[in-house]
N, C-alpha and C positions, 0 to 999 in steps of 0.2 A: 213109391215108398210103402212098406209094409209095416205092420201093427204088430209089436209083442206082446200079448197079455199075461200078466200075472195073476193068480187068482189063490185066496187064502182062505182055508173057514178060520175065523177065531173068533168062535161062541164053539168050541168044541164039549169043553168040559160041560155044559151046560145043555144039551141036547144029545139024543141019542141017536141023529142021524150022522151017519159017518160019511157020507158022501152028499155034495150038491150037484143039479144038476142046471145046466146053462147050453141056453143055445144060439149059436153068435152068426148072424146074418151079412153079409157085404154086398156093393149096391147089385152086383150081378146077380144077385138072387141066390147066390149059395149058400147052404144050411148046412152049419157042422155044430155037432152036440162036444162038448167038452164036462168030462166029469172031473167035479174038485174033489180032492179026497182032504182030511186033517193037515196032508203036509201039502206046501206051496204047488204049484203046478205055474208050468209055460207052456204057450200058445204063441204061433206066428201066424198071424193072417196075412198072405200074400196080397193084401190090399192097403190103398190108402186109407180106406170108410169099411168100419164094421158095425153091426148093433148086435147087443146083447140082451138076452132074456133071459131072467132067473127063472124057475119053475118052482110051484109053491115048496116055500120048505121054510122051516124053522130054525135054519140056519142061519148065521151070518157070515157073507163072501165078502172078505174083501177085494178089490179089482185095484191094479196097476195097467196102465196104458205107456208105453213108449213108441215111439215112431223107429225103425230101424232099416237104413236102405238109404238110398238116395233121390230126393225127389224131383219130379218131372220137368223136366224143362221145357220153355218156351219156345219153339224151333222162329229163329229168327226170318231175317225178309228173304225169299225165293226158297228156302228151303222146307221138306216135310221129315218128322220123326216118327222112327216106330220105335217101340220099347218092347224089349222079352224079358221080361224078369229082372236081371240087372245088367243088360246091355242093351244101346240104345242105338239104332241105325239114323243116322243123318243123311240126308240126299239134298241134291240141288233139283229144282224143279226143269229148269234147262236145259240139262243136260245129266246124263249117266255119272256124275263125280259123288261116289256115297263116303262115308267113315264113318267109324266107331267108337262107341266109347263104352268102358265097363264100369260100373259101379263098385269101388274101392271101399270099404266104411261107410262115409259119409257125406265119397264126392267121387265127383265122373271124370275118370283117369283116361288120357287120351289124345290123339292128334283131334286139333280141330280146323275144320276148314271153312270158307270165306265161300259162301256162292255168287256175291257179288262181285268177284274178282272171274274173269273166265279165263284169265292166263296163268288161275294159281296152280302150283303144281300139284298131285295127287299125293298122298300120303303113302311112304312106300310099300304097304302092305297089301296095298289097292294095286299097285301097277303092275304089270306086264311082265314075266320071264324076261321079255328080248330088252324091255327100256330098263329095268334092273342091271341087267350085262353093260349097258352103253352110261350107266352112271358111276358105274365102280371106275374107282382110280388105278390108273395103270402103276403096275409095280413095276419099281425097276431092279437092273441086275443091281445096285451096287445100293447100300445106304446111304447116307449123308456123310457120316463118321468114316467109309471108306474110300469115301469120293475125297475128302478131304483129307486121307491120309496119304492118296495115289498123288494129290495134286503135289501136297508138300514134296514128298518122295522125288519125283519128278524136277520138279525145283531145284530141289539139294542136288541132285543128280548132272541136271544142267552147270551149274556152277561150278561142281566140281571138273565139268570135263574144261570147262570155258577159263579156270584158273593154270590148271593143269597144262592146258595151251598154250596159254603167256606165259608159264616158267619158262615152259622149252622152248621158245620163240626168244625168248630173254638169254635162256641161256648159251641158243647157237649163237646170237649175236655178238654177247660175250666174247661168245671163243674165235668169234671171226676178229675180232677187235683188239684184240690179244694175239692173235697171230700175226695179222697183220704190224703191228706197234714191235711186235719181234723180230720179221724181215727187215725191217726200215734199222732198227738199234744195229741190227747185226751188218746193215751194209755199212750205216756209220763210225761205228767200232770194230771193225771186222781184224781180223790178224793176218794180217799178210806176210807173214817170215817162210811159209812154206809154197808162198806163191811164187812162178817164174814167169820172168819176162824177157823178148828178143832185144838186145841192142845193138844199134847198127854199129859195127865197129869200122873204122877206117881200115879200106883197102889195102894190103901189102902187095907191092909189084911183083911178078913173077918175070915179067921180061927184063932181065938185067941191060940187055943188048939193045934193045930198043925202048926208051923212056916214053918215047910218045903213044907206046899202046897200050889200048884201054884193058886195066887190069879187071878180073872177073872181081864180081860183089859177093862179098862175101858176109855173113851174118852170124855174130857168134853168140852164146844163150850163155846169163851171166849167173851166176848165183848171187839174190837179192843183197844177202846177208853179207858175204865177202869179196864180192863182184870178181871170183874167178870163173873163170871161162868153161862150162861144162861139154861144150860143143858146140858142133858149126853147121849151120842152115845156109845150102847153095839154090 
């Protein structure tokens, strides 16, 4: 976490030095001079711990102190932290499993991971080309939306052939059933006035001379209607 200082003279009007001078120390031993002039001045000290020393003057500084950054964390059990400015590296003592986190404002934005787990899995900016490949989800050809527009499709499609079927099974039957119901009327009511038929007519002798011989048979074809003789079948 690092330190912003603000620094103001205000005894200006009252002395004639226009500038203060200040020398602000952190625990590393580093010395930076900062000169306050009449109007406010900022300073960031890239630390958590500063000391400041005024140098004789006649002036009066006023000082603001703010904390500004994110402060240090405690690296929990098996694991060690490094810190660079405002990102911090976490590792597992175990094993090679590290992450990271950046300091946002006022807090550590970040995956964080568990070293007491060794089957957690790596956070994916840590892992591998080839195990990145083997965790993306496969695409497919079709959406959802046109998987279920094909199924519907498909369906209707079925139905319509499977309705379509049964008319025309329906309606050959029909027409067998109707034909049939037709031959049958028509033998029982049929018109027979143009129909012929053979009747056996009785024999006429030819042999006048002889009665007892057998005269030839003869068959004569009648007309239905006024049972005249249209001709003769030997």
């Amino acid at each position: 976490m690092d330190i912003e200082i603000t620094a103001r003279i205000i005894n200006g009007g009252t002395v004639d030095d226009n500038t203060a001078y200040v020398t602000i120390s952190d625990i590393h031993g580093n010395t930076t001079t900062m000169d306050i002039p009449r109007t406010p001045v900022y300073r960031i000290i890239e630390n958590s711990m500063a000391q400041v020393n005024l140098e004789n003057s006649n002036a009066l500084v006023l000082f603001g102190f703010k904390a500004v950054g994110c402060e240090d964390l405690v690296a929990p059990d098996f694991t060690w932290i490094e810190r660079k400015r405002n990102v911090i590296t976490i590792g597992c003592v175990h094993n090679g499993y590290t992450w990271q986190l950046k300091c946002i404002g006022s807090k550590w934005i970040g995956f964080r991971g568990n070293c007491t787990s060794q089957t957690k899995s790596k956070p994916l900016e840590e892992m591998p080309d080839e195990e990145e490949k083997e965790i993306e989800p496969t695409q497919t050809l079709f959406t959802k939306g046109i998987q279920y527009a094909l199924t519907i499709g498909i369906t209707v499609l079925l139905c319509v052939v499977v309705i379509t079927s049964g008319f025309v099974c329906l309606r050959k039957a029909e027409y067998k059933a109707k034909a049939s119901k037709g031959i049958e009327l028509q033998e029982m009511t049929g018109d027979y006035s143009n129909t012929w038929k053979a009747t056996l007519m009785r024999p006429v002798t030819n042999d006048l001379n002889n009665p007892n011989a057998s005269p030839p048979q003869q068959f004569y074809v009648l007309n239905q209607q006024n049972d005249t003789p249209i001709g003769t079948l030997h």
